[in-house]
C-alpha positions in Angstrom: 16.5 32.3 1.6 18.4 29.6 1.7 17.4 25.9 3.7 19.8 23.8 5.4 20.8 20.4 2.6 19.9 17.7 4.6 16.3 19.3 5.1 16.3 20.1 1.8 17.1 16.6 0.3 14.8 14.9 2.7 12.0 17.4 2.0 12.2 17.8 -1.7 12.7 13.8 -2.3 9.9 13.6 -5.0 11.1 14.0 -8.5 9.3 15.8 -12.0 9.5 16.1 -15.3 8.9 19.0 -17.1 8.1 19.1 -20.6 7.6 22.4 -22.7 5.1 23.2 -25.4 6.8 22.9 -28.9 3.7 24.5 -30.6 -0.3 25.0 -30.3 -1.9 24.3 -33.6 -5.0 25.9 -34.7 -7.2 23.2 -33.3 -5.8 23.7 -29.5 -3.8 20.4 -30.1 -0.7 20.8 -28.0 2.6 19.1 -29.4 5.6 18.7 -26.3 9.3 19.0 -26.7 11.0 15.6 -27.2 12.9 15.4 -23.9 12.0 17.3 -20.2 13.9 19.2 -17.6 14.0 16.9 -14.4 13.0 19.3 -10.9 13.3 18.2 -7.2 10.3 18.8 -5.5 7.4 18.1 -2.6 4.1 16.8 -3.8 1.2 16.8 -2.2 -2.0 15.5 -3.0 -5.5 16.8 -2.3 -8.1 17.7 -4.3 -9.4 21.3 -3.6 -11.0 24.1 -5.7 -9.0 27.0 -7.1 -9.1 29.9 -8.9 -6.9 30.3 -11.7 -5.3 33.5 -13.5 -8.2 33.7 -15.8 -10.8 34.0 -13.2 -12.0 29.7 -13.6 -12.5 28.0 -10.8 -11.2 24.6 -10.9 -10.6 21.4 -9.4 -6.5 20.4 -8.4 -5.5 17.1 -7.9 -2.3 18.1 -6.3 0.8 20.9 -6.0 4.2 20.2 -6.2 7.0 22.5 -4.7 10.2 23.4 -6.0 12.9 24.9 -4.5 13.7 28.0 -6.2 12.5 29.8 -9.0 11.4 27.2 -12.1 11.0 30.2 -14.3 10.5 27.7 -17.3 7.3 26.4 -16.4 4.1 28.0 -18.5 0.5 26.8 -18.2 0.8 24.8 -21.0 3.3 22.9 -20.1 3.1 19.3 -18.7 4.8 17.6 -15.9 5.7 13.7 -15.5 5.0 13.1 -11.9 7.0 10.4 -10.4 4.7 7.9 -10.7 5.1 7.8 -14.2 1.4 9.9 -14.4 1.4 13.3 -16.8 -0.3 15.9 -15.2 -1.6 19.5 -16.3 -0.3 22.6 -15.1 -3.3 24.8 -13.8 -1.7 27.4 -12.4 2.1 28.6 -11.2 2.7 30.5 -8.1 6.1 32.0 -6.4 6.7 32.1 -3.0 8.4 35.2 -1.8 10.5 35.4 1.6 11.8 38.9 2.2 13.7 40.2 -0.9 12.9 37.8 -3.5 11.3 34.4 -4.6 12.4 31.1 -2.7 9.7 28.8 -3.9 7.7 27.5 -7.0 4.4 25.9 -6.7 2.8 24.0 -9.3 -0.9 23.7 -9.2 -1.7 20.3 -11.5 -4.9 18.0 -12.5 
């Protein structure tokens, strides 16, 4: 599926960092990669219960769409919004059109 540029650029203004896990030690203490992958992408904020992969139900401050498929992105990860503010992934969903995946959304706290 593919969106016109000028629609595109207008609706995914909002920019994000994503920054990988480098390691999990023993303690759950997360350590990030030194330097992020920068996405293109529509926030949105509301706060709104979901229900994550492991069954929790939990409270999301916002989702953030990107175009395509952000195949990168694990539930460890974190993501610089563009306000400067780190945020926790909660949960990562695709968006399928017809044959195949158009959309990422990024469930965060």
């Amino acid at each position: 599926m593919t969106i016109e540029a000028d629609f595109r650029d207008i609706t995914f203004a909002s920019a994000i960092t994503h920054t990988a896990t480098s390691s999990l030690d023993g303690y759950g203490t997360v350590t990030y990669a030194s330097s992020g992958t920068s996405y293109r992408g529509h926030l949105s904020w509301k706060a709104q219960v979901i229900r994550t992969r492991d069954g929790k139900e939990v409270v999301e401050r916002g989702r953030c769409w990107i175009y395509g498929t952000a195949s990168s992105i694990n539930l460890n990860d974190k993501i610089t919004l563009i306000s400067g503010d780190a945020a926790r992934v909660l949960d990562i969903d695709l968006l399928y059109d017809s044959s195949s995946p158009y959309a990422t959304v990024i469930h965060f706290t």
